[in-house]
PAKEVEX-810321 format. One record per residue (C-alpha): residue number from 1; residue in three letters; x, y, z. Coordinates in steps of 0.02 Angstrom, whole numbers. Each point is the difference from the previous one (the first is absolute). Example, Ala and Ser with C-alpha at 12.3 -4.5 7.8 and 13.67 -1.06 7.14 Angstrom:
@domar 1, dose ALA, c1 615, c2 -225, c3 390
@domar 2, dose SER, c1 69, c2 172, c3 -33
//
This chain:
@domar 1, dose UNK, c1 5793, c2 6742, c3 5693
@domar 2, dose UNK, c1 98, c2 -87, c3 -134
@domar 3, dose UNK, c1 -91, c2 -126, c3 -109
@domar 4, dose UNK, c1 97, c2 -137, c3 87
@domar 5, dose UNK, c1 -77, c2 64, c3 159
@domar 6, dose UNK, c1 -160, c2 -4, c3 -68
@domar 7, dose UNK, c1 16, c2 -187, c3 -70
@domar 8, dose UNK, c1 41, c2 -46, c3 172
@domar 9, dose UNK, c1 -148, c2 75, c3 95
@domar 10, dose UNK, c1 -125, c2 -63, c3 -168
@domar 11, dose UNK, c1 80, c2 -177, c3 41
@domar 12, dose UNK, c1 -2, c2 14, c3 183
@domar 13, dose UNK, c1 -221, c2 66, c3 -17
@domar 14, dose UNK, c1 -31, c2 -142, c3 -128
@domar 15, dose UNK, c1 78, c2 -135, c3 113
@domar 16, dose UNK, c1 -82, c2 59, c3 169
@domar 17, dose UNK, c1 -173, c2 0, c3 -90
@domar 18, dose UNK, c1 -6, c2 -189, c3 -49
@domar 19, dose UNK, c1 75, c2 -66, c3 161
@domar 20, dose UNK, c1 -117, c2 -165, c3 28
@domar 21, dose UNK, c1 -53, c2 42, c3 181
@domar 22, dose UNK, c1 -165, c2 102, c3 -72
@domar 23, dose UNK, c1 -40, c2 -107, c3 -133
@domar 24, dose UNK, c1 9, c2 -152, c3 114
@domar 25, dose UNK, c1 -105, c2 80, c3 133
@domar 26, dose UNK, c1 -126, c2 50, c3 -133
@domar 27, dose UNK, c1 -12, c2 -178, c3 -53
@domar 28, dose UNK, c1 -4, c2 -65, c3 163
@domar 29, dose UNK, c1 -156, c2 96, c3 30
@domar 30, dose UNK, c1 -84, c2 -127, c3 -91
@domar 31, dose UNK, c1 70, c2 -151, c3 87
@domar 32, dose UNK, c1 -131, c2 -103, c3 127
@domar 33, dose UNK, c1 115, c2 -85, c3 135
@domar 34, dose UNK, c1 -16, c2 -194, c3 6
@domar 35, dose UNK, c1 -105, c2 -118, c3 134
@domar 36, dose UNK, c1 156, c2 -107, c3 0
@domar 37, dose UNK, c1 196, c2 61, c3 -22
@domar 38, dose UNK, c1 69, c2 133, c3 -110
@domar 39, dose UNK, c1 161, c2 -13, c3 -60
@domar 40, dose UNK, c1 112, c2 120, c3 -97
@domar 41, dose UNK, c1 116, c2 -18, c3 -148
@domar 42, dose UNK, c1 71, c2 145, c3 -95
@domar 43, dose UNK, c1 130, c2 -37, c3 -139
@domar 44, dose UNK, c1 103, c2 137, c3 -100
@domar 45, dose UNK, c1 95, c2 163, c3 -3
@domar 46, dose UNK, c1 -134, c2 73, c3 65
@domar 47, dose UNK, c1 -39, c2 -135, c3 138
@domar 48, dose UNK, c1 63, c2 61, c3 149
@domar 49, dose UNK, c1 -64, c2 166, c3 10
@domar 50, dose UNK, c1 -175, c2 -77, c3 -73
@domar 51, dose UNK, c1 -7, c2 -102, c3 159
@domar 52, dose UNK, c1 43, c2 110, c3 120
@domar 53, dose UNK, c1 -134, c2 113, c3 -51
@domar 54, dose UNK, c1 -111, c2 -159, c3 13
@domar 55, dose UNK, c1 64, c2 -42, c3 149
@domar 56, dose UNK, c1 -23, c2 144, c3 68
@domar 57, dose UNK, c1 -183, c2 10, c3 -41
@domar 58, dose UNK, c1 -57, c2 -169, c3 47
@domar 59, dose UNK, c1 124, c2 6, c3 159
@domar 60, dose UNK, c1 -49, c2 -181, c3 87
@domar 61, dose UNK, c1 -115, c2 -70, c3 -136
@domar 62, dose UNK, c1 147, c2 -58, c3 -74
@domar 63, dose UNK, c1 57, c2 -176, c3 63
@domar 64, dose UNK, c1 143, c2 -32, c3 -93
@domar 65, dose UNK, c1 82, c2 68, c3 -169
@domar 66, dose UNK, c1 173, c2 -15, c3 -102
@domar 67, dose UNK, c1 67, c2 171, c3 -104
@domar 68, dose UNK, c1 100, c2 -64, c3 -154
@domar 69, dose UNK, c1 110, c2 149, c3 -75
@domar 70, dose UNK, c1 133, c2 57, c3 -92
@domar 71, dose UNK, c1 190, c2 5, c3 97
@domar 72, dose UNK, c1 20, c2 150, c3 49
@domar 73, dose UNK, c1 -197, c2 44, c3 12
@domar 74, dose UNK, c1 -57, c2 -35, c3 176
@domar 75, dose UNK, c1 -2, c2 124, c3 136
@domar 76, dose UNK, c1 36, c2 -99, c3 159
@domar 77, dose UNK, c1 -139, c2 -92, c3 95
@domar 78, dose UNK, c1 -182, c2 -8, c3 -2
@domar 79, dose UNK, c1 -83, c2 -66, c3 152
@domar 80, dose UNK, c1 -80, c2 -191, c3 -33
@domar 81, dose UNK, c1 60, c2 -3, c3 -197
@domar 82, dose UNK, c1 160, c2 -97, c3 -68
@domar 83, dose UNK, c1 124, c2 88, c3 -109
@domar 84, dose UNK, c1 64, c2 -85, c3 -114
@domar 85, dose UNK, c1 138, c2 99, c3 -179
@domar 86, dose UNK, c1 30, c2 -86, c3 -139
@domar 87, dose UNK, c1 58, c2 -13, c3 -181
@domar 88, dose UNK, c1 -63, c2 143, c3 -137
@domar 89, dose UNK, c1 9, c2 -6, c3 -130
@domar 90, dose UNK, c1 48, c2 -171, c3 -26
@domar 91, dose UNK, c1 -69, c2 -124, c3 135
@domar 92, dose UNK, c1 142, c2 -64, c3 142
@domar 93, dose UNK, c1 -16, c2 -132, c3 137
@domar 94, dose UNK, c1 -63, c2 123, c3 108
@domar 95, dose UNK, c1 -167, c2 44, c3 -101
@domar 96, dose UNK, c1 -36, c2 -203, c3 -7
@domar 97, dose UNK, c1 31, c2 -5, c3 180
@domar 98, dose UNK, c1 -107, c2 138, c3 38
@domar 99, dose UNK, c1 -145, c2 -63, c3 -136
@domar 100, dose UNK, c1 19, c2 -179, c3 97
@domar 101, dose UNK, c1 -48, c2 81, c3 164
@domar 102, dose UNK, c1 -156, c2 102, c3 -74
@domar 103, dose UNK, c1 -36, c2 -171, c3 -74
@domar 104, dose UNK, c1 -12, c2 -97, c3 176
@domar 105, dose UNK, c1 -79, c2 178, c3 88
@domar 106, dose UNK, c1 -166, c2 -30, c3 -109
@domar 107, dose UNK, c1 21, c2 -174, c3 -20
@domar 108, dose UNK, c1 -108, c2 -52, c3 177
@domar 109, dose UNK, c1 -118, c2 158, c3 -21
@domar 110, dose UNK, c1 -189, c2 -37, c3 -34
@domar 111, dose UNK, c1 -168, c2 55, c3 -60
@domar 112, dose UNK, c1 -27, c2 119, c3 147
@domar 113, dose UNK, c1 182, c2 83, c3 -43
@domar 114, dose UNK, c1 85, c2 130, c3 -97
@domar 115, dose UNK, c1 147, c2 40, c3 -79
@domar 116, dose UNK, c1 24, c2 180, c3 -23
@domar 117, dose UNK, c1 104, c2 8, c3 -154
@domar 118, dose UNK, c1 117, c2 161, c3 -52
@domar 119, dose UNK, c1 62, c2 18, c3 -163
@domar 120, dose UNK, c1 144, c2 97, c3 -71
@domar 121, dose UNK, c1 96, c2 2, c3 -155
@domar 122, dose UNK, c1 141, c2 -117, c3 11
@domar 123, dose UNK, c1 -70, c2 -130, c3 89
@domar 124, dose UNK, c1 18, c2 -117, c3 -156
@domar 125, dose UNK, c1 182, c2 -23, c3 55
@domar 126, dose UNK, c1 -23, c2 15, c3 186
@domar 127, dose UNK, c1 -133, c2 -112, c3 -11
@domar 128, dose UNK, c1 29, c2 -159, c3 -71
@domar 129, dose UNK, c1 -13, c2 -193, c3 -4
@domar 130, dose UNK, c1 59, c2 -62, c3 -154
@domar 131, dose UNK, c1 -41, c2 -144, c3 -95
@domar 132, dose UNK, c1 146, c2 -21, c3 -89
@domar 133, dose UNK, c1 190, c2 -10, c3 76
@domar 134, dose UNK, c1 70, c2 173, c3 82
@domar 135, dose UNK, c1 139, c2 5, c3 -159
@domar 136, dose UNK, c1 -147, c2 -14, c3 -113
@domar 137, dose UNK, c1 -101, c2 115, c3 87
@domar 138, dose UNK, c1 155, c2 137, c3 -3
@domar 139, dose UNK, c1 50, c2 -31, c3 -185
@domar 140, dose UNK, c1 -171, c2 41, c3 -58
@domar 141, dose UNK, c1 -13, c2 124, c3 128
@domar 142, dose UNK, c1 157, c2 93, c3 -86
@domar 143, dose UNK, c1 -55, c2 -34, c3 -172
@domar 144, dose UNK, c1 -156, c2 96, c3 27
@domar 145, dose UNK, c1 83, c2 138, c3 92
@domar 146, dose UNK, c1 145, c2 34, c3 -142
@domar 147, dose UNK, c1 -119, c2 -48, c3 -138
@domar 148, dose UNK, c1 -127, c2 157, c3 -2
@domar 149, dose UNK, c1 -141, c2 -69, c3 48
@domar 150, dose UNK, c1 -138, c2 107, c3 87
@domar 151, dose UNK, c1 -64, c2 -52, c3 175
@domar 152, dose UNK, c1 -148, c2 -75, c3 -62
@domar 153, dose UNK, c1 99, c2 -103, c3 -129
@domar 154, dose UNK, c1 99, c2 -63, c3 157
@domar 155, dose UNK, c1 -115, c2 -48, c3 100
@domar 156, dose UNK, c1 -112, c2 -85, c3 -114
@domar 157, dose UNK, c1 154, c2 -127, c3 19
@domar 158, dose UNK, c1 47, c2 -3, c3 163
@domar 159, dose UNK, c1 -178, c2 -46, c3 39
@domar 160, dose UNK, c1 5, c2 -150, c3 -97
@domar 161, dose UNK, c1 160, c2 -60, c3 97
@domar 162, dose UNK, c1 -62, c2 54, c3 187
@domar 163, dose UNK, c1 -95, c2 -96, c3 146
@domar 164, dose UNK, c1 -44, c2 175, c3 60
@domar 165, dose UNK, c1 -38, c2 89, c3 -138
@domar 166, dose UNK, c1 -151, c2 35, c3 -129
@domar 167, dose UNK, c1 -138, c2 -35, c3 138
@domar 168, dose UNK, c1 112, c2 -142, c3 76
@domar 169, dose UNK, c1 17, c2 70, c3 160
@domar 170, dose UNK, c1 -189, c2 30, c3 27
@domar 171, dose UNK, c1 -35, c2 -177, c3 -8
@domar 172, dose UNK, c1 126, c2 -23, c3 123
@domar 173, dose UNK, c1 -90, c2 103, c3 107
@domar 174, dose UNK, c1 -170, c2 -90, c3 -10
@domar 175, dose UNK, c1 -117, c2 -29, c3 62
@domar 176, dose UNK, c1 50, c2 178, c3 107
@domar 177, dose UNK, c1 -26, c2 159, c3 -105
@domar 178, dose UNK, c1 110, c2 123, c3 -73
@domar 179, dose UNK, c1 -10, c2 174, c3 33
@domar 180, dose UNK, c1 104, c2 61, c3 -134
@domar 181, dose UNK, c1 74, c2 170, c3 3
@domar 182, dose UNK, c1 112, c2 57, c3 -147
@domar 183, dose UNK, c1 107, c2 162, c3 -42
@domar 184, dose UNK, c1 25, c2 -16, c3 -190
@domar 185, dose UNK, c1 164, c2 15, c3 -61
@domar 186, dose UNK, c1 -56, c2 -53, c3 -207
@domar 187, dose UNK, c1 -87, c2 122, c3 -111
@domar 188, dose UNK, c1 -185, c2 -49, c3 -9
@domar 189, dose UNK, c1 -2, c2 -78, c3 172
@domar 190, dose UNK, c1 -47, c2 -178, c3 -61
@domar 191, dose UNK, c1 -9, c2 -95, c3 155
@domar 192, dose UNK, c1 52, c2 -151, c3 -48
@domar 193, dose UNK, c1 174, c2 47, c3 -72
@domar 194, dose UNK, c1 63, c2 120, c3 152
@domar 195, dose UNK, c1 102, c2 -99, c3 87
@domar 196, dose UNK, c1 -46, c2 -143, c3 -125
@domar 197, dose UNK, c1 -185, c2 -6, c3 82
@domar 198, dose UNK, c1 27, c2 -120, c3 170
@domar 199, dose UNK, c1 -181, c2 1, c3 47
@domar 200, dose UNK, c1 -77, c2 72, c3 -188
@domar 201, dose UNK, c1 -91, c2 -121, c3 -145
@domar 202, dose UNK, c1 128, c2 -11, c3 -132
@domar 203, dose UNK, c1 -62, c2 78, c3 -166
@domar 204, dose UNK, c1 160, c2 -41, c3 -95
@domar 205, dose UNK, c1 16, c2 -176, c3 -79
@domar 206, dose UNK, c1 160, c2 -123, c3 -48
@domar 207, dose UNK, c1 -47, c2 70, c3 -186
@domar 208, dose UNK, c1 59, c2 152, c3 63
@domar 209, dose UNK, c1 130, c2 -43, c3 100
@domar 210, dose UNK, c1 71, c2 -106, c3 -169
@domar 211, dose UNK, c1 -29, c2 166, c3 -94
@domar 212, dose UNK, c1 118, c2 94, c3 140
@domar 213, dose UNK, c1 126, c2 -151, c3 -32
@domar 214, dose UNK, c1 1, c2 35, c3 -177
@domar 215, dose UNK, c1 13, c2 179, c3 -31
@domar 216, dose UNK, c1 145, c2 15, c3 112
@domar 217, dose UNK, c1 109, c2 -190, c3 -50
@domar 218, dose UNK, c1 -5, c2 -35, c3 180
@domar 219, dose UNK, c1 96, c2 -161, c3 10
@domar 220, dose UNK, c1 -117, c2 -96, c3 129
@domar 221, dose UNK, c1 65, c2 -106, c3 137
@domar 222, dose UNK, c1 -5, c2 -197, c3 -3
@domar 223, dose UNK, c1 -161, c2 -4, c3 106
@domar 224, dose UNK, c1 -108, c2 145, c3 -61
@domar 225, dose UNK, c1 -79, c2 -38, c3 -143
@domar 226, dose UNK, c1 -83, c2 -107, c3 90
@domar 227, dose UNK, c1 -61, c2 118, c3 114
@domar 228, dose UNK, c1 -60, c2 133, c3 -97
@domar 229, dose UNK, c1 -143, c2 -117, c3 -57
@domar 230, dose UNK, c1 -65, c2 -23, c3 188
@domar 231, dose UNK, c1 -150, c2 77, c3 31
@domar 232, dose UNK, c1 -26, c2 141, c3 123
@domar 233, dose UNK, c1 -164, c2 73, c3 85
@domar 234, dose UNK, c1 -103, c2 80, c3 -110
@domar 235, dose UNK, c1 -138, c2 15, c3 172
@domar 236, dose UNK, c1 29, c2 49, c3 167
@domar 237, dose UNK, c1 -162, c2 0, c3 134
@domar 238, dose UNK, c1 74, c2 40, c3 145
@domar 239, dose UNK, c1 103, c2 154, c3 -38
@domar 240, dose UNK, c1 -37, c2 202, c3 27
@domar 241, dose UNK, c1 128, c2 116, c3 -105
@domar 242, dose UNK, c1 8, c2 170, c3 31
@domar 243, dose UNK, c1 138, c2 128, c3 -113
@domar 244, dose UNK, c1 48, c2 127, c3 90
@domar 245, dose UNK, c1 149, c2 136, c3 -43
@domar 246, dose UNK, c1 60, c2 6, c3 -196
@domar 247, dose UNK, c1 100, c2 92, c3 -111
@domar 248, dose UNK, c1 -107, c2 141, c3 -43
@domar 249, dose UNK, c1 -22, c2 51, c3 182
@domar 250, dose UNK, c1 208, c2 -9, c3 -44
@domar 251, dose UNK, c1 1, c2 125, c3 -130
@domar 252, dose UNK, c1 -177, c2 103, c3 74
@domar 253, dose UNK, c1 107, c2 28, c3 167
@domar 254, dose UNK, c1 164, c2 47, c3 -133
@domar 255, dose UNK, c1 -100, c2 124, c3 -100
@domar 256, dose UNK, c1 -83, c2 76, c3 173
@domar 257, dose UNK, c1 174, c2 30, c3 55
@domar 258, dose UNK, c1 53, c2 78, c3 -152
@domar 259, dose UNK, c1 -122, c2 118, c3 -4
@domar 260, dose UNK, c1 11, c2 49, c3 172
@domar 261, dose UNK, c1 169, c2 50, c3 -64
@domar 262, dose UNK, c1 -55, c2 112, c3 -128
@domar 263, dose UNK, c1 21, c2 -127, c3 -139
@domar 264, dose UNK, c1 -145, c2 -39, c3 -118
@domar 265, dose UNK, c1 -30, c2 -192, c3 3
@domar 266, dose UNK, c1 -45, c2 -109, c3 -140
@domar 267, dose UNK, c1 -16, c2 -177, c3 12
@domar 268, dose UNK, c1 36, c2 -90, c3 -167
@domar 269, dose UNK, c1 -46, c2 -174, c3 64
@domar 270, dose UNK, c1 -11, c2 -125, c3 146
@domar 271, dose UNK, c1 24, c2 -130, c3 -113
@domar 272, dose UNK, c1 185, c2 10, c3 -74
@domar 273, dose UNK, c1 65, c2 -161, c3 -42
@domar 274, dose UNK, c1 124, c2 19, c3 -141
@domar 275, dose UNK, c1 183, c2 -19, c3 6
@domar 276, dose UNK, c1 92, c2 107, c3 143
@domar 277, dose UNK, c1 121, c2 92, c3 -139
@domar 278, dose UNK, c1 -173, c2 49, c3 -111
@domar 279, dose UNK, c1 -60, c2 35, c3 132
@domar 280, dose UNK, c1 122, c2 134, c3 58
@domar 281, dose UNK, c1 20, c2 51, c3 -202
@domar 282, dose UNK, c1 -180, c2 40, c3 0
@domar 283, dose UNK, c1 8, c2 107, c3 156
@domar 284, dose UNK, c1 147, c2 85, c3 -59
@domar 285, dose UNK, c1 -84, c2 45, c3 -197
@domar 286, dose UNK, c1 -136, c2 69, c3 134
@domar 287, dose UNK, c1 154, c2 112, c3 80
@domar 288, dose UNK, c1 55, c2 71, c3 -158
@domar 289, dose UNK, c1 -193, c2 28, c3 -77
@domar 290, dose UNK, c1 -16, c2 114, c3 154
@domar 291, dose UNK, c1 179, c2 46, c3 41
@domar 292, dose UNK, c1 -72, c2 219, c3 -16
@domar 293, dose UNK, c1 -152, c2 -37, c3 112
@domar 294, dose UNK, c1 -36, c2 175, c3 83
@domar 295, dose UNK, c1 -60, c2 -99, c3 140
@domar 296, dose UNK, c1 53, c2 -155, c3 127
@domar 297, dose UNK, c1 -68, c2 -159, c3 -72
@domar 298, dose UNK, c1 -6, c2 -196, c3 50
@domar 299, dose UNK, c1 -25, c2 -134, c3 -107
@domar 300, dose UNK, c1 -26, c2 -166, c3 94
@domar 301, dose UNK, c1 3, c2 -185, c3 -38
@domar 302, dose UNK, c1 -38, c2 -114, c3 106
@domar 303, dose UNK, c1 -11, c2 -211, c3 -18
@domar 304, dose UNK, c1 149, c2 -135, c3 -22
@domar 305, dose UNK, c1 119, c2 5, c3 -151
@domar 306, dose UNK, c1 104, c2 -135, c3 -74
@domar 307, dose UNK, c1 165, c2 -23, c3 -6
@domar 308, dose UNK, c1 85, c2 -147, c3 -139
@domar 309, dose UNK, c1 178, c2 -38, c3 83
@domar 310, dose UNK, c1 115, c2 -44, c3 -113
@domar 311, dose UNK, c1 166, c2 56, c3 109
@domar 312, dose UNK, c1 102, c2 -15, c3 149
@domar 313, dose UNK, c1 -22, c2 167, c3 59
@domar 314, dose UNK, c1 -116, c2 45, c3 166
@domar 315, dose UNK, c1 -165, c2 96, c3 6
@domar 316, dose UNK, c1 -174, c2 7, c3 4
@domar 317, dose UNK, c1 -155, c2 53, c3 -93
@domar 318, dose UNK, c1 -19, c2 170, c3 79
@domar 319, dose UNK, c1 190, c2 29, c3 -11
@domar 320, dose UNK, c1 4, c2 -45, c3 -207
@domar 321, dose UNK, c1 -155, c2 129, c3 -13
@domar 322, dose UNK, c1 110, c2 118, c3 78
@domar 323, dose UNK, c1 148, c2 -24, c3 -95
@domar 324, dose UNK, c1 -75, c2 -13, c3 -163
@domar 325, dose UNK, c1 -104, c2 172, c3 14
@domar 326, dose UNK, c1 191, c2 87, c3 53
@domar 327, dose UNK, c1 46, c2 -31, c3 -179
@domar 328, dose UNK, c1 -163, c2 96, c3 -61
@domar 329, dose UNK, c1 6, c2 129, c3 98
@domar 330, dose UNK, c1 194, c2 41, c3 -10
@domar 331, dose UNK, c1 31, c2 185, c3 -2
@domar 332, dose UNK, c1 -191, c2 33, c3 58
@domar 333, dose UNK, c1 25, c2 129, c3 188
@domar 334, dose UNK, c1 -164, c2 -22, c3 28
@domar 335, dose UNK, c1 -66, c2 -159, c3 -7
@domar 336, dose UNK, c1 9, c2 -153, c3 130
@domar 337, dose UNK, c1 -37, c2 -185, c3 -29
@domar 338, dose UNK, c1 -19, c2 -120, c3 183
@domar 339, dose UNK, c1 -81, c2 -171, c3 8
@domar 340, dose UNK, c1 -5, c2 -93, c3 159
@domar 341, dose UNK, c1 -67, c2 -174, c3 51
@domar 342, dose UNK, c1 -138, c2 40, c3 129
@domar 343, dose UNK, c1 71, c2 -137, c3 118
@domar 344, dose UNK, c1 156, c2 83, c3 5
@domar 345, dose UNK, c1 124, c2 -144, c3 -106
@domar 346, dose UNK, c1 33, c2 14, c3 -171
@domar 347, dose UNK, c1 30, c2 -174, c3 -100
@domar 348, dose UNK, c1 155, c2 -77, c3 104
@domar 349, dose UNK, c1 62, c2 142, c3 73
@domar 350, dose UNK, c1 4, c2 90, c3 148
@domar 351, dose UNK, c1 -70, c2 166, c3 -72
@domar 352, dose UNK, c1 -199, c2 22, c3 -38
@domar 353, dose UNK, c1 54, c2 107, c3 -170
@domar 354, dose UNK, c1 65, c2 132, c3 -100
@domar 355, dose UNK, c1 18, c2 183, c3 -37
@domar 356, dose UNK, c1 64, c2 93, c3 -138
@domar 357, dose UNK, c1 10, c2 196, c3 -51
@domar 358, dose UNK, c1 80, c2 72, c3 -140
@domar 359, dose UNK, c1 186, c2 -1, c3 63
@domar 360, dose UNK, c1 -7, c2 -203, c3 26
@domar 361, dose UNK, c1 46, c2 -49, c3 -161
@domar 362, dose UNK, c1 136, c2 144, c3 -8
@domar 363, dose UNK, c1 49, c2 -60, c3 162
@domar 364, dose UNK, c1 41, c2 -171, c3 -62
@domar 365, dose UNK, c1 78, c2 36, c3 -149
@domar 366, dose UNK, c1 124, c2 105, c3 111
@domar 367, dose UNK, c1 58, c2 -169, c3 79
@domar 368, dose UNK, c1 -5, c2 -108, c3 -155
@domar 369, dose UNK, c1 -162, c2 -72, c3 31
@domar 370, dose UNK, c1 -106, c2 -35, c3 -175
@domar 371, dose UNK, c1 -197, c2 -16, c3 52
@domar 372, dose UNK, c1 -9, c2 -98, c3 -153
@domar 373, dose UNK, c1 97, c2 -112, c3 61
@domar 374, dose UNK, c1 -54, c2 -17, c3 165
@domar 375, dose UNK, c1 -194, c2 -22, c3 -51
@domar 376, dose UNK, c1 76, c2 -162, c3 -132
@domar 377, dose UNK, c1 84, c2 -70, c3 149
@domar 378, dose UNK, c1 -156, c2 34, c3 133
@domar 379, dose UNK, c1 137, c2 96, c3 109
@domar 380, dose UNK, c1 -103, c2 125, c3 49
@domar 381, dose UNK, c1 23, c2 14, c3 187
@domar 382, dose UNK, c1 182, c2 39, c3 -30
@domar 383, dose UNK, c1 -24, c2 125, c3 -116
@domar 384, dose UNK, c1 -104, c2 103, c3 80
@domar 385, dose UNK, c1 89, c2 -30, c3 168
@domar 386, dose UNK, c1 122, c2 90, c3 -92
@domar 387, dose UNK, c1 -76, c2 153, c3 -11
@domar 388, dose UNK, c1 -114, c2 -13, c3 182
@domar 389, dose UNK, c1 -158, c2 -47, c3 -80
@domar 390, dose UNK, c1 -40, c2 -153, c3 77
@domar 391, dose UNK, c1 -153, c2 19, c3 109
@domar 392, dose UNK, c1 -6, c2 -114, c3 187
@domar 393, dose UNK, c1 -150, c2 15, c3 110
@domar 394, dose UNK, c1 24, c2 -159, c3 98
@domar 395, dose UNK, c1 -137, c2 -129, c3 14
@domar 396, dose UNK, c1 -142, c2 101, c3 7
@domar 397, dose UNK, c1 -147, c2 -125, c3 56
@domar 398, dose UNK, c1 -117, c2 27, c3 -173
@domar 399, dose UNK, c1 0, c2 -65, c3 -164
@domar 400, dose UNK, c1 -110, c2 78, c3 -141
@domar 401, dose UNK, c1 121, c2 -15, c3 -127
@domar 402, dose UNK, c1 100, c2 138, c3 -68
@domar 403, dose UNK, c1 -27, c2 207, c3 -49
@domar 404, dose UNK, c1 102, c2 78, c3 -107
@domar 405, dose UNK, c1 15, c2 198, c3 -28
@domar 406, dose UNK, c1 69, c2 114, c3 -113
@domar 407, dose UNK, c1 16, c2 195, c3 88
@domar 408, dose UNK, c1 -10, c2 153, c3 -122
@domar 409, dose UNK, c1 44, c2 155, c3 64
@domar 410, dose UNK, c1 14, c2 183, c3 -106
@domar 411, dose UNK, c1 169, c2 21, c3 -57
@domar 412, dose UNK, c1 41, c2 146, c3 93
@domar 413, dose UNK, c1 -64, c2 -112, c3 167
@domar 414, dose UNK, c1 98, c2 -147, c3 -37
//
């Protein structure tokens, strides 16, 4: 098989492996029914296939439930539950709608209930009341998306400006409890910033928040200030969290796949969190430091990098990574760089990532296509659509964050 054929079946493993039906059954396990009524909500890319793998465990237990998700993300019906696709990742009509009518399915619930709660990354769009107007909400939204701000920078202040968010939700929910199940999409898996912690004590503070605001000159909308200064939970009693699925059962399925394929697998980190084009440097100074290996190798990353936009173009994080390791390993036969978003979308595009090999940037040069300049523009979906390396998997019904690979092969395999 070519190395492109073995990025596909590596991707294809690594995917299958963190699908959320096992981890949710494995939390489940743990889960004591209610004397009174149990109700479901799931919120996030990962929602619906999280509750139809609850659903399909707790069959008639559940009374009523609402699936919140990205467009594009659900599967068709489940039996009893409400589907409802919305805005990511910048919050629409539809993800207040939906949020309204999780609101009012807890709101008559009592002690003798339960909300059974599941958790995937981008809920903190999909999933949201805000305090502030919906302008306000988007232009700070934006901001923090084009500004290069990490997840956890993010949410620390989109919690301060939600009804729903840092623990918000929870005390909607009482005096039921929450059964909270979450698949972590954020390095670390701290609970109360995945999906900007609905039913999780919030350990961040407005001093933090105002520290967020100042490192990046985020311009704050008329009514936030304000805001930020509110105080969230910092105690929940009548919540039960259980993580289940994360990134480095991502890259542990990866590097099991590429050794099944007679590559030798070393995983560098499941905490990568720099900037997507260092990102894909670094991998691609690994390419060339091994470039006469006398054996297949991997070298995997896995995590969520950063991307600062400061141009028009279109892309994503994965596809950036991609794109920035072509120009490092121009002229290299035997080396391959892929990243992919485990979810299966990349940033605001309709492709989950990137792949590059050692003819890409030749490739684009042929048509008059600088990578330089692509990278200073953030065009990097169209450059490497260019020369076929965008990656598209479809929704794929996980989110772990992302796992990026660079293939070695001996020269005279490449």
């Amino acid at each position: 098989m070519t190395m492109q054929e073995d990025a596909g079946r590596i991707m294809e493993a690594a995917i299958q492996a963190v699908l959320p039906d096992a981890a949710v059954q494995r939390a489940l396990a743990h889960f004591a029914p209610p004397e009174g009524r149990l109700v479901l909500v799931a919120l996030g890319k990962a929602a619906w296939q999280m509750a139809a793998a609850a659903a399909a465990y707790l069959g008639d237990a559940v009374a009523d439930g609402i699936v919140i998700t990205k467009y594009g993300h659900a599967r068709g019906e489940i039996p009893g539950l409400r589907i409802r696709e919305a805005g990511h990742p910048v919050p629409d009509r539809n993800s207040f709608a939906a949020t309204e009518e999780a609101i009012r399915l807890v709101g008559p619930l009592g002690a003798n209930d339960c909300v059974l709660l599941l958790i995937s990354g981008g809920g903190s769009a999909l999933f949201e009341k805000p305090l502030c107007t919906p302008d306000e909400l988007a232009d700070l939204t934006g901001q923090l998306l084009r500004c290069g701000a990490d997840i956890v920078e993010i949410n620390t202040l989109r919690k301060r400006v939600s009804a729903v968010k840092g623990g918000r939700f929870a005390q909607l929910c009482a005096p039921a409890r929450v059964f909270s199940i979450v698949l972590s999409d954020i390095v670390g898996d701290p609970l109360d910033m995945i999906a900007s912690g609905p039913a999780y004590p919030d350990s961040s503070t407005a001093a933090d928040a105002y520290a967020v605001v100042r490192k990046y000159g985020l311009r704050l909308p008329e009514t936030v200030p304000a805001l930020l200064d509110r105080p969230t939970p910092g105690r929940l009693d009548n919540v039960e969290t259980h993580v289940s699925g994360s990134v480095r059962e991502l890259c542990a399925a990866a590097a099991a796949a590429c050794r099944a394929l007679g590559y030798a697998p070393h995983i560098l980190t499941a905490s990568l969190g720099c900037e997507a084009r260092e990102a894909g440097s670094f991998l691609a100074s690994i390419a060339r430091h091994h470039a006469d290996t006398d054996r297949p190798l991997a070298f995997l990353a896995g995590g969520e990098t950063v991307v600062h936009v400061t141009g028009r173009g279109k892309g994503g994080r994965n596809q950036e990574l991609a794109l920035s390791a072509a120009r490092g390993i121009a002229g290299l036969g035997n080396a391959l760089v892929f990243s992919v978003g485990s979810d299966g979308t990349d940033g605001p595009t309709d492709a989950a990532g990137g792949i590059a090999d050692g003819t890409t940037a030749e490739k684009l040069a042929a048509q008059g296509i600088s990578i330089d300049r692509a990278l200073a523009d953030n065009d990097a979906y169209h450059a490497l659509q260019k020369a076929d390396g965008l990656i598209f998997t479809g929704p794929t019904g996980t989110n772990v964050n992302d796992v990026s690979v660079l293939l070695l092969r001996p020269r005279e395999q490449a």
